[in-house]
Each structure stands twice: as structure tokens, then as C-alpha cells.
C-alpha positions as semicolon CSV with decimal commas, in nm:
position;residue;x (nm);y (nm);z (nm)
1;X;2,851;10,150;7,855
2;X;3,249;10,193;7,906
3;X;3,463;9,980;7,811
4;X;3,548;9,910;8,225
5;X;3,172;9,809;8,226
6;X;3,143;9,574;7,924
7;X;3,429;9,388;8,037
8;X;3,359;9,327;8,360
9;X;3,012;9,220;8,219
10;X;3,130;8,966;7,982
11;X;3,369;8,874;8,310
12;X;3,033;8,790;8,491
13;X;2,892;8,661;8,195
14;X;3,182;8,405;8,185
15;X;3,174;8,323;8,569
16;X;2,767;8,257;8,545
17;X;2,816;7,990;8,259
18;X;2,712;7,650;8,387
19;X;2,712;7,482;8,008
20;X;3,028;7,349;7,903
21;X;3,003;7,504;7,536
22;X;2,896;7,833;7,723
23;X;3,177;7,845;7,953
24;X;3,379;7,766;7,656
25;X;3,272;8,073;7,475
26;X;3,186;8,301;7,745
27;X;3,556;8,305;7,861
28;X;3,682;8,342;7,509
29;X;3,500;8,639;7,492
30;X;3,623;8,782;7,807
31;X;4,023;8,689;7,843
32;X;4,300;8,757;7,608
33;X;4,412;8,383;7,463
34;X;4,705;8,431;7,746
35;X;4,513;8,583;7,994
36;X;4,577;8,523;8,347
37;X;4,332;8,486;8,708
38;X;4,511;8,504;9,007
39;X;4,344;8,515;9,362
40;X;4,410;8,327;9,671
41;X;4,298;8,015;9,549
42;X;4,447;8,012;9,181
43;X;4,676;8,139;8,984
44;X;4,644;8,026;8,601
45;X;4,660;8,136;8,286
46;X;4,489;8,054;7,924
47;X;4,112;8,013;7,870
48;X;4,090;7,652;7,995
49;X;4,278;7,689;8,253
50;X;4,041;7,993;8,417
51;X;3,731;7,789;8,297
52;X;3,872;7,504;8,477
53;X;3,826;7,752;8,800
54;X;3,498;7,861;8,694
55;X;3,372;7,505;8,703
56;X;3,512;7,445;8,993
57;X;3,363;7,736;9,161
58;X;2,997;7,615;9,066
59;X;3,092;7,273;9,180
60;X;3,157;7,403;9,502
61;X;2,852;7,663;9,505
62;X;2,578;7,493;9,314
63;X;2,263;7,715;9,267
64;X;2,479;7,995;9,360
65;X;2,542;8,316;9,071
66;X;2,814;8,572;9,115
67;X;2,667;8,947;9,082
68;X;2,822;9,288;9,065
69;X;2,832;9,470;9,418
70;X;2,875;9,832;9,325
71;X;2,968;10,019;9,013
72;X;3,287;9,935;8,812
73;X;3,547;10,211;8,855
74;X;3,859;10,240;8,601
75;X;4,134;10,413;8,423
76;X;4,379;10,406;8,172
77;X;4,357;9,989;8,098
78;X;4,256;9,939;8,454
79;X;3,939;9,871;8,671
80;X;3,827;9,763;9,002
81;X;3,474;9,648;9,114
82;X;3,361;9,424;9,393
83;X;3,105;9,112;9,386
84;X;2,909;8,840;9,589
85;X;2,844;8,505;9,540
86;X;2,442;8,498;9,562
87;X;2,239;8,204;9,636
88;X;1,932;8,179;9,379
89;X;1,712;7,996;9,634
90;X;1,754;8,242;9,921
91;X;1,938;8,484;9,855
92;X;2,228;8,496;10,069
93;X;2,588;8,560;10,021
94;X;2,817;8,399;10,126
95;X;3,121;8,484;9,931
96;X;3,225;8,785;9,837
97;X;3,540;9,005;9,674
98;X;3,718;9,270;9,483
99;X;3,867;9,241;9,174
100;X;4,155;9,432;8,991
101;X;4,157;9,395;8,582
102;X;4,362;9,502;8,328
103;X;4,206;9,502;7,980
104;X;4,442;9,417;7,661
105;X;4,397;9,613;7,362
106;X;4,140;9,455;7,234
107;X;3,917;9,528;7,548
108;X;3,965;9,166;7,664
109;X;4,099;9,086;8,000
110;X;4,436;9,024;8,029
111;X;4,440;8,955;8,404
112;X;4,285;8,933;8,699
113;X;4,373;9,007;9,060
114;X;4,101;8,861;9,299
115;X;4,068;8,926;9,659
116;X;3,852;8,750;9,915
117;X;3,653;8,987;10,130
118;X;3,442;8,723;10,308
119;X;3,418;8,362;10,328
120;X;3,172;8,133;10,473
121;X;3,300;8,053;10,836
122;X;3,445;7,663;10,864
């Protein structure tokens, strides 16, 4: 696995979490101590703050899981993927985006630039 995949998996990993002490350690794993998560909707920085829009997310979506749509492309520290939100009752999909990451040394995240692709209609 590269090192574009394993990051983005712990990334999903984190965004999955539903238990508080998962979340808590999911994220960790993922994002740098000062790592950032900017999309239309946030733009924070520091592992509570982006579990903070995590929970929020699965307040919002209960039942729902976020899943890889595609394959993970990168270079250099960089990488770019795409992803749904995926109901686990029927299926559907409501939500979905790209995502830009930049990995820290370590092979954490150190940010995130989220796009909305499509949203559920008001």
C-alpha cells in the first residue's frame, strides 16, 4: 500500500468512528497534532477540533459511512481522491466530494482541502 493509500485509509478510518474514545484515537492517528480540515463548511485545526466535525457529520447523517469513490492518486507529499457519504440501510448517497491532502513527514495529514461535489437538494 503507498503511503497516499494508508493515509487516506486511516482518514476514513477516522471519519467512520462513531465511539468517542475511537474518534479520539482514530484522528490522532491520521492528523499531525496541528493539522488542519478546511472545506466549505469548516475550517479548523488540531485533533479536537476536526473530531468535533466528524461528530457533527454523523449527527447530521446517522447510519450513514463515508467510503472511497475511486483510487487515491498522489505525489511528492500530496494526494487527491474522491468519496460518498453511503447510507448503510439502503445504500444511497447522498453526499459526496473530493479531497486534497498533504501528508507531514511523518505520513500524517497535515491538511485537508474538501470540496462538495453533491449535496442532498433542500
Amino acid at each position: 500500500m503507498s503511503m497516499y493509500a494508508a493515509a487516506v485509509a486511516r482518514y476514513f478510518e477516522a471519519w467512520n468512528a462513531t465511539d468517542a474514545d475511537a474518534l479520539t484515537k482514530t484522528v490522532a492517528a491520521a492528523w499531525s497534532e496541528d493539522g488542519t480540515y478546511t472545506d466549505p463548511l469548516a475550517d479548523v485545526r488540531g485533533h479536537k477540533e476536526i473530531a468535533a466535525v466528524i461528530r457533527g457529520a454523523h449527527e447530521q447523517f446517522p447510519g450513514f459511512e463515508f467510503r472511497l469513490a475511486g483510487d487515491v492518486d498522489g505525489n511528492h507529499h500530496i494526494a487527491r481522491f474522491s468519496w460518498e457519504l453511503v447510507s448503510t440501510a439502503d445504500g444511497s448517497a447522498p453526499v459526496a466530494g473530493s479531497d486534497v491532502i498533504t501528508l507531514a513527514e511523518d505520513g500524517r495529514i497535515a491538511s485537508v482541502l474538501g470540496f462538495l461535489d453533491r449535496l442532498p437538494e433542500a
